[in-house]
C-alpha positions in Angstrom: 110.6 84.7 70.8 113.8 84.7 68.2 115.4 81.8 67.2 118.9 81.4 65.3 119.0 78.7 63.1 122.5 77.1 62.6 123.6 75.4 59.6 126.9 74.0 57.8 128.4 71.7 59.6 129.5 68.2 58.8 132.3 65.7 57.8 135.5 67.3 56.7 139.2 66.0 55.9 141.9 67.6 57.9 142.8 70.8 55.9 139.6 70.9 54.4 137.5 74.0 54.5 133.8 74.4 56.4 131.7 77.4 56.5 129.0 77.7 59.1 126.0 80.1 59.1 123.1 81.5 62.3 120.3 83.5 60.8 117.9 85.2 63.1 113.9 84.0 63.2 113.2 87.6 63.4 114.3 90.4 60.5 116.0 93.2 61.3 117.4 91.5 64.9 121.1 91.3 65.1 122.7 94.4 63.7 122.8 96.0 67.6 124.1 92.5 69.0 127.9 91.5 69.4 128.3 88.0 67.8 130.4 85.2 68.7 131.1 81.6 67.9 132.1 78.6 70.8 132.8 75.3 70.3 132.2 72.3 72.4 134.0 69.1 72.0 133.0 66.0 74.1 134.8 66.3 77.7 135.8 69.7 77.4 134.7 73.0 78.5 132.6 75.3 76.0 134.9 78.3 74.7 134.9 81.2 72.8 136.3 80.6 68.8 135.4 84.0 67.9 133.9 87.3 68.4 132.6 90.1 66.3 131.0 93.5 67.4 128.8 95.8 66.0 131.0 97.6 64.1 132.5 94.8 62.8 135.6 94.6 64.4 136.7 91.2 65.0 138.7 88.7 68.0 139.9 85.1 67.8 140.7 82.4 70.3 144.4 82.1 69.7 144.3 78.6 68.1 141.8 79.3 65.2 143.4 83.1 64.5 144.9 82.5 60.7 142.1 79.8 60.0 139.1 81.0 60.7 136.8 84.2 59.8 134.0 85.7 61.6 132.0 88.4 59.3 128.3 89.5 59.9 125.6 90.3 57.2 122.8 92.6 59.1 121.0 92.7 55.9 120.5 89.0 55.7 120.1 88.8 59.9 123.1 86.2 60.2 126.6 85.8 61.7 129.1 83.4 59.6 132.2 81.5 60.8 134.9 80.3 57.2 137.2 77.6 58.8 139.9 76.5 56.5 142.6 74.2 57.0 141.0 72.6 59.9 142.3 70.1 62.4 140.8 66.8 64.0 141.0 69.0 67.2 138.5 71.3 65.5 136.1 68.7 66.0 133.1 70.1 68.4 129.5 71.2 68.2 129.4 74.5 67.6 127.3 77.4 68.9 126.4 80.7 68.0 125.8 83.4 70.1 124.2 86.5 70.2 124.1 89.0 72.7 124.0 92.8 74.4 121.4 95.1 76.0 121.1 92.2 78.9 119.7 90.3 76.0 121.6 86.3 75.5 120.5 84.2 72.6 122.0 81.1 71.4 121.7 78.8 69.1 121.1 75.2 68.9 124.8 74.1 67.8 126.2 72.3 64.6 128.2 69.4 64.3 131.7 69.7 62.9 134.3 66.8 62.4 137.5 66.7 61.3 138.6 63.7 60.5 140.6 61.3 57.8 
């Protein structure tokens, strides 16, 4: 069974700067999987922050496009997400998500807060 272990997330002031990581358990695992990013905030529907596919090529939810920056490392088995000059209303967990081949993994979600 793989697992994706999320880290980076925490307490951050508006227009501060957060960078998030999701490593795979097993090596070698992600480079044929499209990886994405969703957020969750308390009340609200989970949705998609950003997307990027095997080749690399990259897609943003409309309100993080400029801020943030999804980029893959196959070598290192992981998926990244830079936010900068974040918001309160950036303040969800957030997920990683890998998936493809009728495969679906995700990970177990980090906390980010935005706040003064």
């Amino acid at each position: 069974q793989v697992q994706f272990v999320e880290s980076g997330g925490g307490l951050v002031q508006p227009g501060g700067s957060l960078s998030l990581s999701c490593a795979a358990s097993r090596p070698s695992f992600i480079s044929r999987y499209t990886g994405e990013w969703y957020r969750q905030a308390p009340g609200k529907q989970r949705e998609l922050v950003a997307s990027i596919s095997t080749r690399g090529s990259t897609d943003y939810a409309g309100s993080t496009e400029g801020r943030f920056a999804i980029s893959r490392d196959n070598a290192k088995n992981a998926i990244y997400l830079q936010m900068n000059r974040l918001k309160p209303e950036d303040t969800a967990m957030y997920y990683c998500r890998i998936w493809g081949y009728g495969d679906d993994y995700w990970g177990q979600g980090t906390q980010v807060t935005v706040s003064s």
